[in-house]
N, C-alpha and C positions, 0 to 999 in steps of 0.2 A: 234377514228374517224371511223364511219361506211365506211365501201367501196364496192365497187359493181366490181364483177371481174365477166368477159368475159372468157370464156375458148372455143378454137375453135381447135377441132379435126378431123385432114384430115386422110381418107382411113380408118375409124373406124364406123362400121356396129352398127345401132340400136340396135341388138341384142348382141353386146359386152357389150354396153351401160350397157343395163340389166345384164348380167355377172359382169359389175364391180360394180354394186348396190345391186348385192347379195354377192360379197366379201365383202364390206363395210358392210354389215349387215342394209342396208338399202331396204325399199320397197315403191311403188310408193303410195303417198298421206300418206305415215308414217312422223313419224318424222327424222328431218334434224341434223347433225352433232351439236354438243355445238358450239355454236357462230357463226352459220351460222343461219341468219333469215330468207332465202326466197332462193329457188332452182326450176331452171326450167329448161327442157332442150330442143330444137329444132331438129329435123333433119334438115341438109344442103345437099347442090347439091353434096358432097362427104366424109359427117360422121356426127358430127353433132355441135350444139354448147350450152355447158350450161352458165346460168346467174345466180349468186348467190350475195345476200347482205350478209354481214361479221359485228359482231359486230367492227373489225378494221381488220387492215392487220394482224397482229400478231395470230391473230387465225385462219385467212387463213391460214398465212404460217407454221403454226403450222400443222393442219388439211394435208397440203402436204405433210410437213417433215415426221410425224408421222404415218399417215393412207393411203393418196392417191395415193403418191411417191412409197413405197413396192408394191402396189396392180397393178400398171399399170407396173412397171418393170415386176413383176411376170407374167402378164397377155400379155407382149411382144410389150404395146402400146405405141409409141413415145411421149414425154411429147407434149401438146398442145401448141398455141399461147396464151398469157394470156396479156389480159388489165386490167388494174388496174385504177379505177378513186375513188374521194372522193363523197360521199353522200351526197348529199345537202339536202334530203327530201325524205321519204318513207313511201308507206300508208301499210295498215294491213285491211284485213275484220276483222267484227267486230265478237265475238265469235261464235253467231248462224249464222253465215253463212262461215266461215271456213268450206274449203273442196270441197266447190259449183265445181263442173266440175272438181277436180282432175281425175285423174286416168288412 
């Protein structure tokens, strides 16, 4: 079941942000985690909040357990608020135009 998780972090600096995207061995308009289809993330009025679609929960929860859980302990950040809902419907650009406005 595809799902779409919310992750909302208070008193945590865009520039942590970056810190734990370069832990993960991730970079911005790179490519995203196995079984996470779509990653974005917002500044808020006190940190900030990502949106990501999951091929189901279990690779979320997986991607936590295994990779994001150590990195944000290590890194001293209080675990987030997280919404979890089911995917009803999600689009994709089509190949030549992936990437438009990342970055």
């Amino acid at each position: 079941m595809t799902t779409a998780v919310e992750t909302t972090f208070h008193g945590v600096t865009m520039r942590t942000y970056d810190a734990l995207l370069e832990r993960l061995e991730f970079r911005p308009g790179g490519a995203s985690e196995p079984g996470c289809l779509f990653h974005c993330v917002t500044p808020t009025g006190d940190g900030f909040r990502g949106l990501d679609v999951w091929e189901s929960p279990e690779a979320f929860e997986h991607f936590v357990r295994e990779r994001l859980g150590p990195v944000l302990e290590n890194l001293g950040i209080a675990p987030p608020e997280v919404t979890v809902a089911e995917v009803h419907n999600y689009l994709i650009a089509p190949p030549d135009r992936r990437g438009a406005g990342a970055g």
